[in-house]
Steps between C-alpha positions, in 0.01 A plus 500: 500500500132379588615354810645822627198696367254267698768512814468864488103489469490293821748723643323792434152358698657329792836638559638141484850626406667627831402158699603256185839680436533486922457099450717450208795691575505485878856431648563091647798404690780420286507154686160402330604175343269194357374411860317786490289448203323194716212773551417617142511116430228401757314765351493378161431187613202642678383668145547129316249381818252771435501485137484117465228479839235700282477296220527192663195637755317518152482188457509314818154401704530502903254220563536157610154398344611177351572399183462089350856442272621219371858402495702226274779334706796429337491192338309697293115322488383505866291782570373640897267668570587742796361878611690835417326853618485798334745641609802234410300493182556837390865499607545160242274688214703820576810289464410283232301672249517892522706663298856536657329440821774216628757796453337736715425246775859374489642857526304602789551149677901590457447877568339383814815276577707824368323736702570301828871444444527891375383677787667273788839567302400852483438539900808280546699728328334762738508422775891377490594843361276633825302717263222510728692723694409869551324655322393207293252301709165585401680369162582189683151494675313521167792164346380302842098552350620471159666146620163410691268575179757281262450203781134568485472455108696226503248292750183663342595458155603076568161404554333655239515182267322312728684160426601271817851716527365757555193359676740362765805749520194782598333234748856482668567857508138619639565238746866647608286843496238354718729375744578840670448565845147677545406598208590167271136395388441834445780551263383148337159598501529840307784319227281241453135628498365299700565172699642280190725626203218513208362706225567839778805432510564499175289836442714674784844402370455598173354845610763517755766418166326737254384756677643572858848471475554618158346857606691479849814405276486749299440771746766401740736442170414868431589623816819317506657587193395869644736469732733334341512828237456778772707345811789324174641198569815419761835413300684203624640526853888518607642297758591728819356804309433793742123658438256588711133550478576880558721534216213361222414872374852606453635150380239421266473777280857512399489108449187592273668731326768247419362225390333366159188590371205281475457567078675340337777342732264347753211384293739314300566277731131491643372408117802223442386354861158462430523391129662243612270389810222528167689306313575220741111466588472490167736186419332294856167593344617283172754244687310426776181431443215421791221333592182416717460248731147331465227686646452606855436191705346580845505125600852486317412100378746308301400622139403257226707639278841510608475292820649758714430649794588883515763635758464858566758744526568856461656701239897495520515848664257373787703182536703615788251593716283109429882385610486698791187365603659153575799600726269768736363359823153548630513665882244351651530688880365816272270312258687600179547268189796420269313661263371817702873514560691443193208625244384784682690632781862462411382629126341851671807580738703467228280741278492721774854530583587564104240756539662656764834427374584887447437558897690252627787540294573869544836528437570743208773285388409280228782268385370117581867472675399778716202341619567190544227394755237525287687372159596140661176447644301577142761296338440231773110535410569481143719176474242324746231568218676416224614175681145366599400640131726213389416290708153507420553460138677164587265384746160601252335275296353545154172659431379083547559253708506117407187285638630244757373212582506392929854420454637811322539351166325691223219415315554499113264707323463359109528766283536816754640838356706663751358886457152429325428853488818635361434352139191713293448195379467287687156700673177603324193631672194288432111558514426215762700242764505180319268275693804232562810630633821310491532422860180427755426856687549515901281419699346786676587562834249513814316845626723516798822417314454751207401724772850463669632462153393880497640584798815322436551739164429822726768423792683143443675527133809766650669082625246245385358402126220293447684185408892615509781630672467857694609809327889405499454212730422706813136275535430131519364328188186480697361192213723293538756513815488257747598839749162676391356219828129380552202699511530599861842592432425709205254654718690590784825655240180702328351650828828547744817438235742236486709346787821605360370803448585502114171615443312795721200473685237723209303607803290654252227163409172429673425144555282512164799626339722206644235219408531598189854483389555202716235367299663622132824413637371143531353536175820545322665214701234270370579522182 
């Protein structure tokens, strides 16, 4: 046959044949059932990412230079004129008009969403069968990174189309990152590019999504699934089995020499796995279609369009920890935050101690019964985030929030379409703004209060919005409640925090700094 002939050619140059027969036919526990295909299926996954990332890279424009659009509300005959950028604009044409280019942004939106459920299940399923046990933990080392980089597309990749979710959900998580002890504006500082998310931001996050972490990816996916071939994999444990780290040489080759071979018995069930992952991104790509919220808002005003007000919120699998947030307490005798606490403390022990996990479980036995220290407390860990997870799905709002009048009744909007920018046709880009628009612009704010409006943006928008609720209700509505006190108060909760201590003394403003949000605080209250 050809295909042997051209086997044999490359054979012939490289000497492939010796390693490839060593990976197909290699010996696997006996006890490999479908858990353990939660690997090959995070890598497929990982292939759908890369393949589907490239094209949509080709057409997608990493600028926030604005664009003018005009957008038809729903009744149909209203039109408003509003601002896009670039960058939200080449996500729509992308979308709307390339060919099959909704399909590939739906699959890797899904694969994303795939990706992180895959590989937690996958270290789950690890770590309970205390695989990471000797002498597998540079394997588990390398799953820890692999974990890290999937996190890291996941909030690189949400802001690339530059609409107000993802606008707001990166403002809130640069803030949690800024929060650290010591080296927080530092950390916000480098994510963000400077002192204000902006066009750098934008630039580093995508090169960051594109660039960095695909290459580290694939390295450190290269190394692991080294490993995984030349150390094999553990079969499942036995309750009250007797083994030893000593007896691994003697044990293990017999149990090789046992079990099933990868080709064809393994693979089978690797290939049925992750057809079906495929397929399933696949059918939530076509059943569940998304959206973009309106453009990024830095002011975040009531919109003209919809007359909403946008809440922001995480993705679902960052839900726990914006949950989390509300129930930690600041400690004040040491100068730490809720959020230093709960965002980035709490978040880095934990990392570190699944890290470590292999050194401080060193028991050879493997069997979750046998060690069941460390099993209740991770399942302990892992109701508690599925809990506030729930929780926080209750508690969020929608992508907008009602206008309100002073007494909390809302304001009807004639004509408003709920998600203006999730209907093609309802948006068209235009030459020029129309010189009328349908509702009579802001007025502009003072020097000193878009100064502290600036400020505010940088340091204030982890609690506080502009003219809203905090980020899940942990800061005052600072326009309109009667709590947010007169000027000297509002001066005296900016420089030294509040009396009841809900909110920290910054310790980080100069009196320049503090003139100027007590002046844009004022601002907003004016209005």
């Amino acid at each position: 046959m050809a295909t042997n002939r051209v086997y044999e050619w490359v054979d012939e140059r490289t000497g492939i044949k010796p390693a490839l027969d060593y990976v197909m036919y290699r010996r696997l526990p006996k006890s490999a059932n479908w858990f353990f295909t939660l690997g090959s299926a995070s890598m497929t996954v990982f292939l759908v990412q890369a393949i589907t990332g490239i094209f949509l890279a080709m057409g997608y424009s990493p600028s926030t230079a604005p664009v003018p659009i005009e957008v038809t509300k729903a009744d149909g005959v209203t039109k408003v004129q509003v601002t896009s950028t670039e960058a939200l604009e080449s996500i729509r044409h992308l979308t709307d008009n390339v060919l099959m280019g909704d399909w590939i942004r739906g699959l890797h939106h899904w694969g994303a969403n795939a990706m992180v459920i895959l590989v937690v299940l996958h270290m789950l399923r690890v770590f309970f069968m205390g695989s990471y046990k000797y002498p597998r933990e540079l394997t588990w080392f390398l799953g820890v990174f692999l974990l890290l980089m999937v996190i890291g597309f996941s909030f690189t990749g949400y802001l690339l189309p530059w609409d107000n979710r993802a606008y707001w959900a990166t403002q809130v998580g640069i803030n949690i990152g800024g929060s650290a002890p010591l080296l927080g504006d530092l950390v916000a500082t480098v994510l963000r590019g400077g002192p204000t998310l902006g066009a750098a931001t934008l630039t580093r996050f995508y090169a960051i999504h594109v660039l960095i972490l695909p290459t580290l990816t694939g390295l450190l996916m290269g190394l692991h699934l080294f490993l995984v071939i030349k150390i094999g994999i553990s079969g499942q444990p036995k309750y009250r089995e007797t083994v030893t780290n000593d007896l691994f040489e003697s044990v293990s080759p017999d149990g090789k020499k046992s079990g099933k071979a990868f080709f064809p018995y393994i693979i089978f069930k690797d290939a049925v796995v992750s057809a079906l992952v495929v397929v399933a991104i696949v059918l939530f790509t076509i059943f569940v279609p998304f959206g973009n919220t309106n453009p990024a808002d830095p002011q975040n005003n009531y919109d003209a369009v919809s007359g909403g007000k946008f809440e922001p919120r995480p993705e679902w699998y960052f839900l726990f920890l914006f949950q989390f947030l509300k129930i930690v307490p600041n400690i004040d005798a040491i100068g730490l935050t809720s959020k230093a606490i709960g965002g980035v403390l709490i978040p880095t022990v934990v990392i570190g101690i699944l890290f470590f996990i292999p050194y401080i479980d060193r028991g050879a036995k493997r069997h979750p019964f046998n060690r069941p220290i460390t099993t209740v407390v991770t399942l302990a860990i892992l109701i508690g985030i599925v809990a506030m997870t729930v929780v926080s799905m209750v508690e969020s709002p929608g992508d907008l929030t009602q206008a309100t009048d002073s007494t909390g009744k809302a304001i009807p909007v004639p004509g408003g379409i709920e998600k203006p920018w999730a209907d093609a046709k309802s948006i068209k880009p235009i030459l020029s703004i129309a010189p009328t628009p349908t509702a009579a612009p802001a007025a502009p704010l003072p020097a000193a209060a878009q100064a502290g409006l600036t400020i505010f943006q940088a340091k204030c928008t982890m609690c506080h919005l502009k003219d809203g609720k905090g980020d899940g209700g942990i800061g005052l509505n600072l326009s309109t409640s009667p709590n947010a006190g007169t000027e000297a108060y509002i001066r005296s909760v900016i420089a030294v925090g509040s009396p009841n201590k809900k909110m920290p003394a910054p310790g980080t403003f100069t009196p320049q700094e503090v003139n100027n949000l007590v002046a844009y605080v004022l601002a907003i209250r004016a209005k």
